[in-house]
C-alpha positions as CSV (number, residue, x, y, z in Angstrom):
1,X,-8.5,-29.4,0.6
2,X,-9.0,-27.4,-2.4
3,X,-6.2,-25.8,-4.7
4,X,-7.2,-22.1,-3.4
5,X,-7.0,-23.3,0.4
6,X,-3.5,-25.0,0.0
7,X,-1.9,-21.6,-1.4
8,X,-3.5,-19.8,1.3
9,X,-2.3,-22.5,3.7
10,X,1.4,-21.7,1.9
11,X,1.2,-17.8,2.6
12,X,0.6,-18.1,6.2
13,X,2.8,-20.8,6.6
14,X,5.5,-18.1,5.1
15,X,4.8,-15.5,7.0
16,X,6.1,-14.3,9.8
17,X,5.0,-12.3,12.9
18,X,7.0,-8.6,12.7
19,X,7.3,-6.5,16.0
20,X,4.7,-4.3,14.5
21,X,2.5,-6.8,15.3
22,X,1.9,-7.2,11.0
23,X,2.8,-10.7,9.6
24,X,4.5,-10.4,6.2
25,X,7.4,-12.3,4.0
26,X,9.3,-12.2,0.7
27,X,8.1,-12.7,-2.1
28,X,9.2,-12.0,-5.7
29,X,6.5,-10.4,-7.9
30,X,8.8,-10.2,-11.4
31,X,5.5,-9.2,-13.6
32,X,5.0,-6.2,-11.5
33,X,8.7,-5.0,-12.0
34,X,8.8,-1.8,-14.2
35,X,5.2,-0.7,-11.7
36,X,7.7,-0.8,-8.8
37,X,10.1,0.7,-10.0
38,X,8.3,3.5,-11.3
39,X,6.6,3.9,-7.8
40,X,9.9,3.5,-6.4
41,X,11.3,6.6,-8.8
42,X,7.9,8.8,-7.6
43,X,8.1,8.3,-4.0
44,X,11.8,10.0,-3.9
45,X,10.9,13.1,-5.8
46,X,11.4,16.1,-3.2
47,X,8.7,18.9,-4.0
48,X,8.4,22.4,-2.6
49,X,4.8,22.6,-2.1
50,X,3.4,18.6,-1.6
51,X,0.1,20.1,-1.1
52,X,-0.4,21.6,-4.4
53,X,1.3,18.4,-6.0
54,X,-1.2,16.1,-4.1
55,X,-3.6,18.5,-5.5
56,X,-3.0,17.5,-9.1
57,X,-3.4,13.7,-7.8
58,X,-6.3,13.7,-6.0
59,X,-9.3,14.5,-5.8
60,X,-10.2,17.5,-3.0
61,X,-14.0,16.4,-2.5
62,X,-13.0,12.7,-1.8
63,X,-10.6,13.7,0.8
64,X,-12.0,16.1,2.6
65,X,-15.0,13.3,2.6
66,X,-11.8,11.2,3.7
67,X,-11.3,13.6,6.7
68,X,-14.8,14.1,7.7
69,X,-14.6,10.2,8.1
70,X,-11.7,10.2,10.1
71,X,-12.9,13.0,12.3
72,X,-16.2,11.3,12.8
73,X,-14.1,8.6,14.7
74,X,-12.5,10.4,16.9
């Protein structure tokens, strides 16, 4: 068994099955600490008009192409 199959062997072995039918576990991730917290910090900013702020963030011809995918499911 190689070195790569006996992490992945680990994770599983960690992880648990949620009621959302989506296995996950803890796990600390200390070299990614000031990234989360600065997502952390964006994701509770209350704006008045979230479409014009995505607007700034994205770009418009990727999601509408985003959309058109979507609706081509459907």
């Amino acid at each position: 068994m190689t070195s790569q199959s006996k992490r992945m062997d680990k994770i599983l072995m960690d992880s648990k099955l949620g009621s959302d039918g989506i296995y996950s576990s803890k796990f600390s991730n200390s070299d990614q600490g000031k990234e989360i917290a600065f997502r952390e910090t964006i994701s509770n900013l209350q704006y008045d008009n979230y479409l014009e702020t995505i607007s700034r963030h994205h770009s418009i011809p990727v999601m509408d192409w985003e959309v058109k995918r979507i609706l081509r499911k459907l």
